[in-house]
Rosetta silent file (secondary structure, phi, psi, omega in degrees, C-alpha in Angstrom):
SEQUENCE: XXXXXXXXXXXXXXXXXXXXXXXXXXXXXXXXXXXXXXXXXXXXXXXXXXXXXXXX
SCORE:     score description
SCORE:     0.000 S_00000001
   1 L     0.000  -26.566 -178.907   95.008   71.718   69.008 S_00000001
   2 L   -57.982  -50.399  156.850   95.907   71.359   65.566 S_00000001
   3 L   -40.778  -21.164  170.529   98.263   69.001   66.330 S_00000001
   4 L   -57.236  140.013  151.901   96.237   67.042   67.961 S_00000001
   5 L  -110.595   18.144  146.732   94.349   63.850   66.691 S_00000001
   6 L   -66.718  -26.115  161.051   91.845   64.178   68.875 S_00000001
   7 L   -87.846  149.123  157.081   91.268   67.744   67.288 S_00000001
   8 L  -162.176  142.136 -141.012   91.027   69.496   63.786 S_00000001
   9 L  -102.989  118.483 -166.857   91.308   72.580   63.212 S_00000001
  10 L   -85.424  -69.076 -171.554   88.896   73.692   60.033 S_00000001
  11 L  -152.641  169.301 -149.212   89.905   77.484   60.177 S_00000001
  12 L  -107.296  145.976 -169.752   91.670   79.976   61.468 S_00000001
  13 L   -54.898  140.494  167.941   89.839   83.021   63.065 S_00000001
  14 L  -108.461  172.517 -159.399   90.682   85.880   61.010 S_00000001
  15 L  -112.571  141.836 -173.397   91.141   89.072   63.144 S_00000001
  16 L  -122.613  142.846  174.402   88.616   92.091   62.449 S_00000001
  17 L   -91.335  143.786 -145.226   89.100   95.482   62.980 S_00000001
  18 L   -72.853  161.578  179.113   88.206   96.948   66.204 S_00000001
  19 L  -142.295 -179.601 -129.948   86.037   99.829   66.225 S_00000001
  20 L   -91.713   93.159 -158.696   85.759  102.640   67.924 S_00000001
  21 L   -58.896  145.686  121.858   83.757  103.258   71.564 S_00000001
  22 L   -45.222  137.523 -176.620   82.380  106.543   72.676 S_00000001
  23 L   -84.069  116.498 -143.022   83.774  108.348   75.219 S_00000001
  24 L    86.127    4.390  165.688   82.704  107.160   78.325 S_00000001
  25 L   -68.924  124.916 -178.890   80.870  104.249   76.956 S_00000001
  26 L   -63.941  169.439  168.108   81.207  100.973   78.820 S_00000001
  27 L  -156.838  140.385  165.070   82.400   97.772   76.656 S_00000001
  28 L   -95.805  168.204  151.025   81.724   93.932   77.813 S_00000001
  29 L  -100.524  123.288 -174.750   83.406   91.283   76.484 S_00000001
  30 E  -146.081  170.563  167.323   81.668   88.024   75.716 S_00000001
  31 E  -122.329  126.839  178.605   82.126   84.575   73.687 S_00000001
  32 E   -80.614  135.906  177.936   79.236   82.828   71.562 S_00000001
  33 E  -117.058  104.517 -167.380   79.778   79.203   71.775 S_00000001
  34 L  -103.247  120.239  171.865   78.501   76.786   69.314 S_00000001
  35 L   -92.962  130.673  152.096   78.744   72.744   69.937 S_00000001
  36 E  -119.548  142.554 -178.167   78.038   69.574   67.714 S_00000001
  37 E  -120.458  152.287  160.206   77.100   66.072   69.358 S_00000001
  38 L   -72.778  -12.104  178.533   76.812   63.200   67.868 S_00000001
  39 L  -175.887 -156.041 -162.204   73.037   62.845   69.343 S_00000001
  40 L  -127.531    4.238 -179.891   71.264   64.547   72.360 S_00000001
  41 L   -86.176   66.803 -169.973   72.082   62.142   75.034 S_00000001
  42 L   -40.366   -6.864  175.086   74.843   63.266   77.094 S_00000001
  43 L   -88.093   -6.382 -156.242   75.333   59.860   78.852 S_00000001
  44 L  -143.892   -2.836 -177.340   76.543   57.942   75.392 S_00000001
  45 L  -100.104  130.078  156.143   77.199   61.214   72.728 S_00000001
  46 L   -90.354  173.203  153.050   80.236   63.327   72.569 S_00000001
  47 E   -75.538  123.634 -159.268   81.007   66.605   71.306 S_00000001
  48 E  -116.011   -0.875  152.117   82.432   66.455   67.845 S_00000001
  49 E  -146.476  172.906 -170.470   82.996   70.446   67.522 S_00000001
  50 L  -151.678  148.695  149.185   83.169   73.858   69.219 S_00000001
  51 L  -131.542  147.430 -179.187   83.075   76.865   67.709 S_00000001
  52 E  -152.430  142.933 -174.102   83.640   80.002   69.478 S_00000001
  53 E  -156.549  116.330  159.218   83.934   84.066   68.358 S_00000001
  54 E   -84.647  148.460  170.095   84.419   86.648   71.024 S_00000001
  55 E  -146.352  166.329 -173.107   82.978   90.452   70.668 S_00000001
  56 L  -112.667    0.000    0.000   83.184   93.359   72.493 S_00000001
């Protein structure tokens, strides 16, 4: 995407260390997802960013 010029990339996820489950404890995975529009009107606004950060 960086490459892109439809994209830009502001920064790059830094990686955090993982920590440590109990044994026999389940673990999900999930992603939080953040958007910006240009307004709130989905027929005539785009999306001008995404952010996204997975956790366990």
């Amino acid at each position: 995407m960086s490459r892109s010029a439809d994209y830009r990339v502001l920064r790059r996820p830094v990686p955090r260390s993982a920590s440590q489950r109990t044994v026999g404890q389940d673990c999900r995975t999930g992603i939080l997802l953040d958007t910006e529009t240009t307004s709130l009107d989905h027929a005539k606004d785009e999306i001008i960013g995404l952010g996204m950060v997975k956790f366990d």
